[in-house]
BAFIVO-976241 format. One record per residue: residue in one letter; x, y, z of N, C-alpha, C in turn. Coordinates in steps of 0.2 Angstrom, whole numbers, padded with zeros to 4 digits, always signed. Example, Ala and Ser with C-alpha at 12.3 -4.5 7.8 and 13.67 -1.06 7.14 Angstrom:
2
A+0066-0028+0039+0062-0022+0039+0066-0016+0039S+0064-0011+0035+0068-0005+0036+0064+0000+0039
***
This chain:
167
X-0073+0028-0006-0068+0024-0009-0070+0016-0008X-0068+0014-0014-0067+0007-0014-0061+0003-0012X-0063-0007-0011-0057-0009-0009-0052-0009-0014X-0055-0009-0020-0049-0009-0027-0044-0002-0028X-0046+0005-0025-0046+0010-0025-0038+0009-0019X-0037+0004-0016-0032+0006-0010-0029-0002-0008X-0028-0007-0012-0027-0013-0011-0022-0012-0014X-0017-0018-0012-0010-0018-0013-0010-0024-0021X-0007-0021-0026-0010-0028-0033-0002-0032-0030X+0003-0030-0029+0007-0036-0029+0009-0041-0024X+0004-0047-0025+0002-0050-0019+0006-0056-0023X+0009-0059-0016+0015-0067-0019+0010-0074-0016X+0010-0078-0020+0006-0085-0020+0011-0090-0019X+0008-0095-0014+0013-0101-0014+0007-0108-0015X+0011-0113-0016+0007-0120-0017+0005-0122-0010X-0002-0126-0009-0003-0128+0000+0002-0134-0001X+0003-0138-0005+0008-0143-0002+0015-0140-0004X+0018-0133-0002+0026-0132+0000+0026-0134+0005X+0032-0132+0009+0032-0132+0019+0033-0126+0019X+0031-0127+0025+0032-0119+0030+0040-0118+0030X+0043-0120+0029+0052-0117+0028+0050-0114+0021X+0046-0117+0016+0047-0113+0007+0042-0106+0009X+0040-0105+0012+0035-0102+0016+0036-0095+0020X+0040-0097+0022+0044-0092+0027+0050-0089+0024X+0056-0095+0020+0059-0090+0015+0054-0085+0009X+0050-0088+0006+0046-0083+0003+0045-0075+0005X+0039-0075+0013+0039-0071+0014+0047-0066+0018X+0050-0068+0019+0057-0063+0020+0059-0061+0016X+0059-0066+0009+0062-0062+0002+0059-0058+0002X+0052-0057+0000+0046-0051-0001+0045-0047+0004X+0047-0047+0010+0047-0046+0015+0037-0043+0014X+0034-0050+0014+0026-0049+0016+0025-0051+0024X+0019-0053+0026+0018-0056+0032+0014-0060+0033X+0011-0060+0022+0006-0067+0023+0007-0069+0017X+0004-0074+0013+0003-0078+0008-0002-0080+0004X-0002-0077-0002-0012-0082-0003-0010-0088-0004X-0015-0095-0002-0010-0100-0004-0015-0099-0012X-0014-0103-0018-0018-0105-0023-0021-0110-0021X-0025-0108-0028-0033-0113-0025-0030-0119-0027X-0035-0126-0025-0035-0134-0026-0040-0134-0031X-0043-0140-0032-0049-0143-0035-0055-0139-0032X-0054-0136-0025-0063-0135-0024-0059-0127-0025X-0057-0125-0029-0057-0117-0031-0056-0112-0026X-0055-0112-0021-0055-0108-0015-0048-0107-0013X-0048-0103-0013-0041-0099-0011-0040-0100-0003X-0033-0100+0001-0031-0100+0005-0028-0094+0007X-0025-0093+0016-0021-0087+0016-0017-0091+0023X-0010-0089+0023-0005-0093+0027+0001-0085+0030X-0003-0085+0036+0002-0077+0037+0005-0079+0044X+0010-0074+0045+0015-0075+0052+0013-0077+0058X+0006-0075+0059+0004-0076+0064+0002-0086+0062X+0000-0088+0059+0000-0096+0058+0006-0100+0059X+0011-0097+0057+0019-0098+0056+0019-0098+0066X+0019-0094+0068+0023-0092+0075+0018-0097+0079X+0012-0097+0077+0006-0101+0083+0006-0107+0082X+0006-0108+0076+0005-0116+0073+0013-0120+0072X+0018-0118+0072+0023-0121+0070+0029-0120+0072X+0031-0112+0074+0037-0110+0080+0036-0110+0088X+0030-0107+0091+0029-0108+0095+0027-0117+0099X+0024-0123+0095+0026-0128+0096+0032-0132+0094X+0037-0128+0092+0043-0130+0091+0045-0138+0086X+0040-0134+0080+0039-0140+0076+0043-0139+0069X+0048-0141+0066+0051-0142+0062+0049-0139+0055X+0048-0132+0052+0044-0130+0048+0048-0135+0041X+0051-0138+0040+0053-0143+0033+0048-0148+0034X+0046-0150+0040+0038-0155+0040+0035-0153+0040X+0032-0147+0041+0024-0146+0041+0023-0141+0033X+0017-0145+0030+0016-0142+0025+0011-0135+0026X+0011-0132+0021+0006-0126+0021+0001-0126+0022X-0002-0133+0019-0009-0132+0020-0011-0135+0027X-0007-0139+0031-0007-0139+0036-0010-0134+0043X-0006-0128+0042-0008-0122+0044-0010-0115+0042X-0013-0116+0036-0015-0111+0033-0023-0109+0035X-0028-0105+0031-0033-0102+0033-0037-0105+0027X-0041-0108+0025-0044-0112+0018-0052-0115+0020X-0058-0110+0017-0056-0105+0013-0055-0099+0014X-0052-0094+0015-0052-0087+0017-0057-0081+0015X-0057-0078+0021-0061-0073+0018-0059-0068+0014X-0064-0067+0010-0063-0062+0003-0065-0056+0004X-0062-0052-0001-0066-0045-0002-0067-0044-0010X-0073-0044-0011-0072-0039-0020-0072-0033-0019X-0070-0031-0022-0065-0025-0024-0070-0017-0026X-0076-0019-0026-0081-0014-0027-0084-0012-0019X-0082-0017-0014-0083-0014-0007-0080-0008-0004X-0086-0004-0003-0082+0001+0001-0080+0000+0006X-0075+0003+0008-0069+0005+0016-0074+0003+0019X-0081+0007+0021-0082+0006+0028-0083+0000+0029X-0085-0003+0026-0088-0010+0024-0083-0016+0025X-0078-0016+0023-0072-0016+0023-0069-0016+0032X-0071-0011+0035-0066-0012+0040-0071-0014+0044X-0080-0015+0042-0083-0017+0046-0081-0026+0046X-0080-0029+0040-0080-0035+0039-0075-0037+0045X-0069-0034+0044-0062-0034+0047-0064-0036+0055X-0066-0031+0057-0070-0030+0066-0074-0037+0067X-0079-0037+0064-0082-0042+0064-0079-0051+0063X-0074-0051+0060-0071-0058+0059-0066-0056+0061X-0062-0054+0066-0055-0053+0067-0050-0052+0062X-0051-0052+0057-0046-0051+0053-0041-0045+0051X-0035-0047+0050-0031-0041+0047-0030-0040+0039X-0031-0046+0034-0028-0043+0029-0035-0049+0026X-0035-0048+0020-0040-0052+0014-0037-0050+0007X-0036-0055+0004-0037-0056-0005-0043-0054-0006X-0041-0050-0011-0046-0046-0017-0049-0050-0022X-0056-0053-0021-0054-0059-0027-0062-0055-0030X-0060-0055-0038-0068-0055-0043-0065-0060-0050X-0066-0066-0050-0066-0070-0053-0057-0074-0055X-0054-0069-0048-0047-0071-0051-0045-0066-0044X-0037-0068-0042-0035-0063-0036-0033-0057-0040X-0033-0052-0038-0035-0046-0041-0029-0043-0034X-0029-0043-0027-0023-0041-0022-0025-0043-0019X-0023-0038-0013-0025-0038-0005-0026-0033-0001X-0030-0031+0001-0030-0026+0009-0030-0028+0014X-0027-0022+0019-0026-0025+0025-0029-0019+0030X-0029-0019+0036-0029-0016+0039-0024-0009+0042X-0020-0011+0038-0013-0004+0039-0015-0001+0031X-0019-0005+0025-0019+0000+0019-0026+0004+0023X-0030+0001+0026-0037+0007+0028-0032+0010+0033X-0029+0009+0036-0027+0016+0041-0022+0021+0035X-0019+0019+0032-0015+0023+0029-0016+0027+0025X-0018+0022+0016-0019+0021+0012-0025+0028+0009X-0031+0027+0012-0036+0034+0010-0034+0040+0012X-0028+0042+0018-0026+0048+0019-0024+0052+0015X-0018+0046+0012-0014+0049+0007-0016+0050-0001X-0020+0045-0002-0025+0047-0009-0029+0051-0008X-0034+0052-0002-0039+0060-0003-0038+0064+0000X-0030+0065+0001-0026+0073+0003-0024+0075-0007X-0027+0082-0008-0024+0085-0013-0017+0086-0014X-0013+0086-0021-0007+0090-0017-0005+0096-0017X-0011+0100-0017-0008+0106-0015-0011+0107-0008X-0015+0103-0005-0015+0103+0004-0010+0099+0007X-0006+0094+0001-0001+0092+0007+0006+0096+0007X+0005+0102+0001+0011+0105+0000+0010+0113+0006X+0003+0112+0009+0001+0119+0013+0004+0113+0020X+0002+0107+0019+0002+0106+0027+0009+0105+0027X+0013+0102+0023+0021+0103+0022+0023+0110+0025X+0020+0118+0022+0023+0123+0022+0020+0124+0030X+0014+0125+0033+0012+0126+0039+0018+0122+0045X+0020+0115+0044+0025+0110+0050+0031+0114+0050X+0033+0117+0043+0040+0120+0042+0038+0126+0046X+0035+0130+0046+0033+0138+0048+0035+0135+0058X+0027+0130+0059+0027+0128+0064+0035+0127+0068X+0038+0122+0065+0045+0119+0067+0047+0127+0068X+0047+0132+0063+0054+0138+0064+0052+0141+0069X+0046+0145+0071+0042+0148+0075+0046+0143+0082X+0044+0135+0082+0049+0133+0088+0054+0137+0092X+0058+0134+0087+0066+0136+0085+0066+0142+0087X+0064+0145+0083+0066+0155+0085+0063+0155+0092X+0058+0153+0095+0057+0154+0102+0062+0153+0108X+0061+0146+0104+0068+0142+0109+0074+0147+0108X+0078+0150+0103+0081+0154+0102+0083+0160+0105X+0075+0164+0106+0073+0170+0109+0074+0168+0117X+0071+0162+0120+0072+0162+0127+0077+0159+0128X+0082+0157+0125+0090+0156+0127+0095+0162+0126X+0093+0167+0121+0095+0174+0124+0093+0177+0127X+0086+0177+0130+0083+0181+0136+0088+0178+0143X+0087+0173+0144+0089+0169+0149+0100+0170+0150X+0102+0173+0145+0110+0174+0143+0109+0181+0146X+0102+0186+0145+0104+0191+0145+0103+0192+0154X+0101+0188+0156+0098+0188+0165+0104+0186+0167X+0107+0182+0166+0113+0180+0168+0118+0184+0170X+0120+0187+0162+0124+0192+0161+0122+0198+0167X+0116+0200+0168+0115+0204+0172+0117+0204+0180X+0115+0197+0181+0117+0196+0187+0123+0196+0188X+0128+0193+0184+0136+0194+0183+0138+0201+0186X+0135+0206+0182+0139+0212+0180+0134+0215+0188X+0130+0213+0190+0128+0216+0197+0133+0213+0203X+0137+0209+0202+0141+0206+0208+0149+0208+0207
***
């Protein structure tokens, strides 16, 4: 699988000179946890996520109406084109600390993060008739439970009763 194959395409942009208040309303509406910022004159895209917010501007208890975005943002950020396979992908990831990258081949194209490689490939290369087996096995599994727990709460009524009726 590729990164195009599992990337998120509805990624939200904000300008580097907004502030970190237009910034942080942004990301609550959209409920995201990062930013691309758009490129400037030298073409390079930035990235402006929660963790910037909390490090760079709540935790010094600095007034997010003053500090502009590109104050605190990542510029230029690392990228992924979109023809990268996963592994490759979560190698980048490991390798620069990072959680999340813009998809970029000649234009931003999304994002991946590292919750779409944990998630994201399970669910597209499960068939669905093996998620409707693994569905039918958890149900089966779950009543088997049940019915035990069932079984030994009538065994246990039936010891009871015994002793009852022996006194």
């Amino acid at each position: 699988m590729r990164a195009a194959d599992i990337m998120t395409t509805n990624v939200f942009t904000i300008d580097s000179l907004a502030t970190v208040a237009d910034a942080i309303a942004l990301m609550q509406d959209k409920k995201v946890r990062c930013l691309i910022v758009q490129p400037g004159e030298d073409n390079a895209y930035g990235i402006v996520t929660e963790t910037d917010i909390i490090y760079k501007v709540v935790a010094k208890d600095v007034d997010p109406e003053s500090v502009m975005v590109y104050q605190i943002m990542t510029k230029p950020c690392i990228v992924v084109n979109p023809d990268l396979e996963l592994k490759n992908v979560a190698r980048l990831f490991a390798e620069t600390g990072i959680c999340r990258a813009p998809v970029i081949q000649e234009r931003l194209l999304g994002i991946i993060s590292v919750t779409d490689l944990l998630m994201k490939p399970k669910i597209s290369a499960q068939p669905v008739g093996d998620t409707l087996s693994s569905k039918i096995r958890t149900t089966l599994l779950h009543n088997r439970i049940a019915a035990d727990a069932q079984m030994e709460i009538d065994q246990e009524c039936e010891s009871a009763w015994d002793v009852v009726e022996e006194m």
